[in-house]
C-alpha positions in Angstrom: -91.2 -37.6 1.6 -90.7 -40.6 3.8 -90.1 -38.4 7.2 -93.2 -36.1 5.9 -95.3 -39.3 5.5 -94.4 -40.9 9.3 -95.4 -36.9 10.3 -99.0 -37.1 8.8 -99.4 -40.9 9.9 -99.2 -39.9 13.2 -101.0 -36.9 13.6 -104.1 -38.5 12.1 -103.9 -41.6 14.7 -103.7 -38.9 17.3 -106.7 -37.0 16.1 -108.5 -40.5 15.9 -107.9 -40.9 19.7 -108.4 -37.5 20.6 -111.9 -37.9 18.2 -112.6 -41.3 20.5 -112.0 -39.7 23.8 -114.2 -37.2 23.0 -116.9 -39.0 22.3 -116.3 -41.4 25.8 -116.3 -38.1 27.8 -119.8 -37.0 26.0 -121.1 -40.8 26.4 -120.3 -40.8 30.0 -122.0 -37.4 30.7 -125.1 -38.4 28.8 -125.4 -41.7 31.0 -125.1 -39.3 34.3 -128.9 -37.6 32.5 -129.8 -41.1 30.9 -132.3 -41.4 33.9 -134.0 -38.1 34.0 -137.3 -38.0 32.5 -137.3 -34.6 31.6 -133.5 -33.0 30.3 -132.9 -29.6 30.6 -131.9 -28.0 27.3 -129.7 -25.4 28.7 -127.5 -28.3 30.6 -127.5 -30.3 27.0 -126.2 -27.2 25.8 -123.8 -26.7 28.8 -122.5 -30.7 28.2 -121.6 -30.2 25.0 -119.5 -27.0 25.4 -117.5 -28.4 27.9 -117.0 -31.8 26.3 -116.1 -29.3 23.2 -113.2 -27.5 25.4 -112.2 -30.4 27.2 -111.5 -32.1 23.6 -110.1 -29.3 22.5 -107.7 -29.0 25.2 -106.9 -32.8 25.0 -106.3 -32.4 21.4 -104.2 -29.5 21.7 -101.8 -31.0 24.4 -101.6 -34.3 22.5 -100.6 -32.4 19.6 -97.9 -30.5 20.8 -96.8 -33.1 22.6 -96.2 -35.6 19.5 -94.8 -32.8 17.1 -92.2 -32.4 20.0 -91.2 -36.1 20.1 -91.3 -36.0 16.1 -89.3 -32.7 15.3 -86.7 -33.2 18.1 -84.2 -34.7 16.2 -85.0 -32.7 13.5 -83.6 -30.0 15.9 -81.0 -32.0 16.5 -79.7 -32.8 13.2 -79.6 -28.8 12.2 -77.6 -28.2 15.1 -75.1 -30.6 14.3 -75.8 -29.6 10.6 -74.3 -25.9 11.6 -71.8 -27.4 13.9 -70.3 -28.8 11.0 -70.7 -25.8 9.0 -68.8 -24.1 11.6 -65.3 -26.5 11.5 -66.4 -28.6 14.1 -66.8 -32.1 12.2 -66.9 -34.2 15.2 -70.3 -33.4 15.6 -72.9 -35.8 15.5 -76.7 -37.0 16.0 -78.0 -39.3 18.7 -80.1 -41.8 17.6 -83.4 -42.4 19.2 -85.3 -44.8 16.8 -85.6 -47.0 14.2 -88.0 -45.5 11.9 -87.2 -43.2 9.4 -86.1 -40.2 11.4 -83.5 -42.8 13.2 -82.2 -44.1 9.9 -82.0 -40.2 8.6 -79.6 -39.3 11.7 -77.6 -42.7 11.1 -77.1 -41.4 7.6 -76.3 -38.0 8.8 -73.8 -39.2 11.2 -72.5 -41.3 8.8 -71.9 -38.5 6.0 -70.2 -36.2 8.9 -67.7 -38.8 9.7 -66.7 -39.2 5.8 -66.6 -35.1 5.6 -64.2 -35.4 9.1 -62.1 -38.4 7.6 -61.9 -36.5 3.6 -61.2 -33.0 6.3 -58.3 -34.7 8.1 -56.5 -36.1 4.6 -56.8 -32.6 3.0 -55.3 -31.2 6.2 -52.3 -33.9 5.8 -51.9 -33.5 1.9 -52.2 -29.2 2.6 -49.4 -29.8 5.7 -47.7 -32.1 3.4 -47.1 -29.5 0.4 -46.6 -26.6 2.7 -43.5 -28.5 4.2 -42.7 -29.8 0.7 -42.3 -25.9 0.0 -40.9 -24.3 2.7 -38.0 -27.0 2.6 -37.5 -26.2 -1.2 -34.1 -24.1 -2.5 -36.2 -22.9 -5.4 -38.6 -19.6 -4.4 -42.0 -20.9 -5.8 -44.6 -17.8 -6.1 -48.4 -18.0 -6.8 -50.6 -15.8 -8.8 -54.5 -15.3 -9.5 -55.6 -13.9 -12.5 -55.7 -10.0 -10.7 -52.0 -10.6 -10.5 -52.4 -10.7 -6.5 -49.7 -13.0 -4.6 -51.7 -16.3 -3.7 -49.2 -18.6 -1.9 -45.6 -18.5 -1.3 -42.3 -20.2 0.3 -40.1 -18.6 2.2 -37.7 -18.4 -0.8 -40.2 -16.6 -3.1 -41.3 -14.2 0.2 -37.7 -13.5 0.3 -37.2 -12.5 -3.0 -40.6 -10.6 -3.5 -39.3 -8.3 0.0 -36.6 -7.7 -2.3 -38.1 -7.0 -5.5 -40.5 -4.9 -4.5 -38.3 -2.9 -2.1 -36.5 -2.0 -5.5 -37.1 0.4 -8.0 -37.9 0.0 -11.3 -38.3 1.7 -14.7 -41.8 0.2 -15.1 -45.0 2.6 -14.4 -46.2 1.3 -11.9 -49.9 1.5 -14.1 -48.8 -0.9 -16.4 -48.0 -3.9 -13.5 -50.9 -6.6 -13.0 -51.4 -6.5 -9.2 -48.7 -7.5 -7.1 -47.1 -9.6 -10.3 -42.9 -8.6 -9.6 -41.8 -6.6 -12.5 -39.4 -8.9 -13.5 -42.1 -11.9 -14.0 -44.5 -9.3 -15.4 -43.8 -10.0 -19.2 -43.6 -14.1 -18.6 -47.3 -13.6 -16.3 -48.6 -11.8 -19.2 -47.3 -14.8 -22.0 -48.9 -17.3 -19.4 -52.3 -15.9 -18.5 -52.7 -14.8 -22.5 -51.4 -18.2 -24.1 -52.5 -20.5 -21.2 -49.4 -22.6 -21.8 -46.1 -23.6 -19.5 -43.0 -20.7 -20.3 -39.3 -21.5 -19.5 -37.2 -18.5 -19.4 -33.7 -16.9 -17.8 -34.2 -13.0 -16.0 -31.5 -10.8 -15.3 -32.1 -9.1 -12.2 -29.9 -6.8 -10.6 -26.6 -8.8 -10.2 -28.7 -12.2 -10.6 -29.7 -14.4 -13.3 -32.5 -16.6 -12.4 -34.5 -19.3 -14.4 -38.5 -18.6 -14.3 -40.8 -22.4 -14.7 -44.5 -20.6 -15.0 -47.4 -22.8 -15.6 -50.7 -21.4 -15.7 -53.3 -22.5 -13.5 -56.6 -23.6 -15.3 -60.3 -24.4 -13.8 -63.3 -24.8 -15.7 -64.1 -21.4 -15.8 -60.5 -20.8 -17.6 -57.3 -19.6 -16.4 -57.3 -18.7 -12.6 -53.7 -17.9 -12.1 -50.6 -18.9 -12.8 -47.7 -20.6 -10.7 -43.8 -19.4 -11.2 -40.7 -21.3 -9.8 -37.2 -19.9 -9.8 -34.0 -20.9 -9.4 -30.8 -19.1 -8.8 -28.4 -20.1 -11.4 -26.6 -16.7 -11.3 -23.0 -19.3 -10.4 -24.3 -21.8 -12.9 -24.1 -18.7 -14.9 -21.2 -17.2 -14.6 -19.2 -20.4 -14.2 -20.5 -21.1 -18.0 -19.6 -17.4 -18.9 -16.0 -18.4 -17.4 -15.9 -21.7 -19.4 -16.3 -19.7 -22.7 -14.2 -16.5 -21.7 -11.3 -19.4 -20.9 -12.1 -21.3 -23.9 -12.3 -17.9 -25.8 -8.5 -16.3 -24.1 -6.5 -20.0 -24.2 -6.9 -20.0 -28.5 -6.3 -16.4 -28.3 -3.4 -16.8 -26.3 -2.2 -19.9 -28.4 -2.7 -18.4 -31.6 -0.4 -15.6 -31.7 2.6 -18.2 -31.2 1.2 -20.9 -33.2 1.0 -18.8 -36.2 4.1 -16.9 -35.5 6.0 -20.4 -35.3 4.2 -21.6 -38.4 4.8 -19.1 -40.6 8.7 -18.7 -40.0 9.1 -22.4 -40.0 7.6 -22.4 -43.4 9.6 -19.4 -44.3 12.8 -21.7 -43.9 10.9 -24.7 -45.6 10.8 -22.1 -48.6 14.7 -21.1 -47.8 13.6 -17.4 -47.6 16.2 -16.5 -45.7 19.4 -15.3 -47.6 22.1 -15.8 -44.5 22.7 -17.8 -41.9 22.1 -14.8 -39.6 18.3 -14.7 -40.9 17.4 -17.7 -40.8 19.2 -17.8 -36.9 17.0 -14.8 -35.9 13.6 -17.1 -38.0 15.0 -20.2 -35.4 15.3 -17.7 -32.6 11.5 -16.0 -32.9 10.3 -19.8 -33.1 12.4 -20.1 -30.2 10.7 -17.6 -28.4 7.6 -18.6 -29.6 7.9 -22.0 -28.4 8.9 -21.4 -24.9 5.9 -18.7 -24.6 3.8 -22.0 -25.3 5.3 -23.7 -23.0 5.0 -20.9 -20.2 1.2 -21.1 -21.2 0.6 -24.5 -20.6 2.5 -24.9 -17.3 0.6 -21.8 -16.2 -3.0 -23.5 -17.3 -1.9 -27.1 -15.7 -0.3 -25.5 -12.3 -3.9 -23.1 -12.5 -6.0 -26.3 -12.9 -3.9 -28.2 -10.3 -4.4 -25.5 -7.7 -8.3 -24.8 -8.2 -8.3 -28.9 -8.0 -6.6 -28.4 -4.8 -4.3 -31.6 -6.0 -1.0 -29.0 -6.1 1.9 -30.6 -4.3 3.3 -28.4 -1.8 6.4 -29.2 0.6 6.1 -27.4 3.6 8.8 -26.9 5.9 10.5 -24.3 8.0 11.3 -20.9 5.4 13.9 -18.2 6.1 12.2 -15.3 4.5 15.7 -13.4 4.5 17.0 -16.1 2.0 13.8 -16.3 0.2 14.2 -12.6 -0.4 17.9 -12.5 -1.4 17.4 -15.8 -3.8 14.4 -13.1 -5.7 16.5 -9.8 -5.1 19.5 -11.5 -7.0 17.5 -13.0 -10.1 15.7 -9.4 -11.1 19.1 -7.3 -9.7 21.0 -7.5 -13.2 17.6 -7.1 -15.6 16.3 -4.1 -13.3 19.4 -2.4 -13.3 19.9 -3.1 -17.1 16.3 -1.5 -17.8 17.5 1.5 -15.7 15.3 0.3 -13.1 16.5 1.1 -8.9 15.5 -2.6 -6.7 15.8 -2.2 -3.5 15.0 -4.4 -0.5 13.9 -3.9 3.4 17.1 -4.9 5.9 17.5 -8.6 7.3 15.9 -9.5 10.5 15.9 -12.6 12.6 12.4 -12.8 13.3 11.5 -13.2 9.8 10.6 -16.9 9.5 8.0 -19.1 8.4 7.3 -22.1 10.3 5.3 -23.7 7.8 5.6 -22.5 4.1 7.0 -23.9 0.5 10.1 -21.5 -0.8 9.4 -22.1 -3.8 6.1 -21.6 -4.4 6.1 -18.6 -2.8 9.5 -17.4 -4.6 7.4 -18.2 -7.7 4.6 -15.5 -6.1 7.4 -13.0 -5.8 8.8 -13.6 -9.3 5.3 -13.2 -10.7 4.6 -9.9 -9.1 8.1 -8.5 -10.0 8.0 -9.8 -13.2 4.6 -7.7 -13.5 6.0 -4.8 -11.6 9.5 -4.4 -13.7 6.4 -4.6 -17.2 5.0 -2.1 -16.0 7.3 0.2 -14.3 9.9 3.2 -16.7 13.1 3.7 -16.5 14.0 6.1 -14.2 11.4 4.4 -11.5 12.1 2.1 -8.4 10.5 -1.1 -7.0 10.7 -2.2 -3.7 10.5 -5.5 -1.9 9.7 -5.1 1.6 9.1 -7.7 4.5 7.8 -7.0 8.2 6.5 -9.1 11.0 3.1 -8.0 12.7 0.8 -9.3 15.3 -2.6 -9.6 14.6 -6.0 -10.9 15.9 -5.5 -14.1 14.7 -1.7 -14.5 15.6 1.8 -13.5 14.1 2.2 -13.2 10.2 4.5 -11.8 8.0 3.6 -9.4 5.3 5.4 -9.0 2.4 5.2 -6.2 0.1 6.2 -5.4 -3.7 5.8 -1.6 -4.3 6.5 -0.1 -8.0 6.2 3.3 -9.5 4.9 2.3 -12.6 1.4 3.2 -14.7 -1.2 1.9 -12.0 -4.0 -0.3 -12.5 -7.6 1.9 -12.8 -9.8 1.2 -10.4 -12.4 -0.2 -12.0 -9.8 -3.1 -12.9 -8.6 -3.8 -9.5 -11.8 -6.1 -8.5 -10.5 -9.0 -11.2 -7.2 -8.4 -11.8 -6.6 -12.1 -9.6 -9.2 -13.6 -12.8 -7.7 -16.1 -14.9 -6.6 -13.6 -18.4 -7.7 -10.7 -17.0 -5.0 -7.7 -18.1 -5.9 -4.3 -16.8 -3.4 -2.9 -19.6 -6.1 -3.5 -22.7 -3.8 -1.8 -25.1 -0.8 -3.6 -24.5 0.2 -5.7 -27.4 0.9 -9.3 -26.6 4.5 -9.4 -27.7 7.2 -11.6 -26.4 7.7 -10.0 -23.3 3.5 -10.0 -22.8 2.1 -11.9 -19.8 -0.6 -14.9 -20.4 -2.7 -13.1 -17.6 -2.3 -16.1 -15.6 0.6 -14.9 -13.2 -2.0 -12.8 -10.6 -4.7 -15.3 -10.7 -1.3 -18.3 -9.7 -0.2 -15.9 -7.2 -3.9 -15.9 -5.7 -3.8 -19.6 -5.4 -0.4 -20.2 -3.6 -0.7 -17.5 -1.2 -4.4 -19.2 -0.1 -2.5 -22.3 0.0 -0.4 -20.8 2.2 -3.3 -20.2 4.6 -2.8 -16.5 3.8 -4.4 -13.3 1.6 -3.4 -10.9 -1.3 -4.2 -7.1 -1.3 -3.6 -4.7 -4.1 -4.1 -1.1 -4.2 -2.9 1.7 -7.0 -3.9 5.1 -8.4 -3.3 5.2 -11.9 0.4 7.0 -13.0 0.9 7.0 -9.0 2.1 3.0 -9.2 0.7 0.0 -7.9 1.2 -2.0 -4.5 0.7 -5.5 -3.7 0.6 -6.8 0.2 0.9 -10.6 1.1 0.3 -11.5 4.6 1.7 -14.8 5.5 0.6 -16.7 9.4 4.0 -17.3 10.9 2.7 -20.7 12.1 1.5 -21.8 8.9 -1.9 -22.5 7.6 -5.0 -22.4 9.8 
């Protein structure tokens, strides 16, 4: 109202002038006539027309002249007005008085250098979050309420290319948008209840854990936000926790009970003769030492994945190291009706780096397994060559049996801590702890070295070491 009132003012002080010059232009025409005696009605007539057009004229240029100097930084202002509408908000208005037009543009300017300063701290809070989420491990993926993908990190872009290159049991006329079909059900929860979800999704051969949160404006929920983390080694390091937890009381409690209930059978002098209750001392014997075999395994296991095992490396003769483990299975292969043989001596078979008996222990494991599994009437052979390789010398070792096989679906964890590919075998005294392949695993990497095994089932099985002749790399 105040710019509309300084418009007005001045247009009526310039009709006032234009009104007064007006009349001095008709006042000096009359007093070129004042001294005629006799005036002329037609040049009265004439005067007044052209005192008329002159004012007119006058009025007219005055006019258009003033709303120019008044509306010019009106002009002004709109152009800066849609400058700023436009991104640019370093526009602003020069000012040119100090009336209320001036104070107007020193307002103006003043509001676009708040909207410039408020512009540049959104920019730095927006570049802040975006490198807050690109430098996140945990995919972060936002929804609107159509289920369309809003925002994402490179995490969550990742694993939505991989989702949705998938396929999936769900039609796709039941999925909300773009939504993933394994956060459909959790979206649905979140945009229905409007409340934060926590839950764990399977996905292929993942497990991941899904934070949603919806997103809420006045006008009610406009989305929803989902975080995810990969816990699928969180996961199955818990699953192995339990399955360990789960195999060491099984393992333990076939003994314990074994040794408990024969010692109480002497404690209630059951046995009749000396022989019985010599065979009820000899089962908790047997028992005893099966214990004891347990528990070495699980420290020597537990020492290894530590990596605090002792080792004592030094220059190996693998020719002796075979001999030393030909000799202590000769007699008990031969009383099973079982043919050992082993490959000739050479003198190129040595180890400049390597513990004997660590590695003895790796072949008496994998004979011990091999002579289990292997009828009479069969053969196992330990073998030993030197080969030359990409990566330099080694020596591979081999223990071949013709025994039952191992199926294939069993071959990927047979080197798991009490994983036995023979389910129906009963765990008798002769029984393995399932520890021996998983040991063997552990020395041979100690050794700088790796463990193969292929087998057909009923066609036997076959186990390859290869050992670097320089020692570990």
């Amino acid at each position: 109202m105040a710019i509309w009132r300084t418009v007005v003012g001045k247009l009526w002080l310039t009709i006032i002038g234009l009104v007064a010059v007006v009349i001095s232009t008709i006042g000096l025409f009359l007093l070129q006539y004042i001294d005629i005696a006799f005036i002329d009605a037609v040049k009265i007539k004439h005067l007044f027309v052209y005192a008329g057009a002159v004012g007119f004229l006058l009025t007219t240029f005055f006019a258009f002249f003033l709303l120019t100097k008044i509306t010019q930084p009106l002009r002004e202002m709109k152009d800066a007005a849609d400058q700023i509408a436009q991104g640019d908000y370093t526009a602003r208005v020069a000012i040119r008085s100090s009336d209320e037009i001036g104070e107007l543009a020193n307002t103006f300017n003043s509001m676009a250098s708040e909207i410039d300063t408020l512009i540049r701290i959104l920019e730095h809070e927006r570049d802040h979050l975006s490198s807050v989420l690109r430098s996140m491990t945990d995919a972060v993926i936002s929804l609107n309420a159509e289920g369309g993908v809003i925002l994402t990190n490179p995490k969550g872009q990742h694993l939505l290319e991989q989702w949705n290159a998938a396929e999936w049991d769900d039609p796709e006329g039941e999925r909300n948008g773009e939504v993933p079909v394994p956060l459909l059900e959790t979206y649905r929860d979140v945009i229905r209840t409007g409340t934060e979800l926590t839950n764990k999704i399977h996905v292929q051969n993942g497990v991941y854990s899904v934070v949603m949160t919806p997103l809420v404006s006045s006008d009610g929920i406009r989305g929803a936000v989902a975080v995810l983390r990969d816990v699928t080694e969180e996961f199955r390091v818990d699953k192995m926790r339990k399955d360990f937890v789960a195999n060491v009381s099984h393992e333990i409690r076939t003994p314990l009970s074994m040794v408990q209930g024969y010692s109480e059978a002497l404690l209630d002098d059951i046995a009749a003769s000396p022989e019985e209750r010599r065979e009820l001392v000899q089962v908790i014997h047997d028992e005893s030492l099966r214990m004891g075999r347990l528990v070495k395994d699980l420290l020597d296991l537990a020492r290894m994945e530590a990596g605090h095992l002792e080792m004592n490396y030094q220059r190996l003769d693998v020719n002796a190291l075979l001999t030393r483990v030909y000799r202590k299975f000769a007699a008990l292969t031969k009383e099973r009706g079982i043919s050992l043989s082993r490959s000739d001596e050479r003198s190129d078979l040595v180890l400049q780096s390597a513990d004997g008996d660590r590695l003895e222990q790796v072949l008496t494991n994998l004979l011990d397994n091999a002579i289990r599994h292997t009828p009479s009437g069969a053969s196992i052979r330990l073998l030993a060559d030197r080969l030359s390789g990409p990566k330099g010398d080694e020596i591979r070792l081999v223990v071949e049996d013709e025994g039952q096989g191992i199926p294939q679906e069993d071959l990927p964890y047979i080197f798991e801590r009490f994983y036995k590919a023979d389910k129906a075998r009963k765990r008798g005294h002769n029984g393995g702890t399932g520890l021996g392949l998983a040991i063997v695993k552990n020395l041979v990497e100690a050794h700088g070295g790796s463990i193969a095994v292929s087998s057909e089932p009923g066609s036997g099985t076959t186990f390859t070491i290869g050992l670097p002749v320089a020692g570990k790399r």
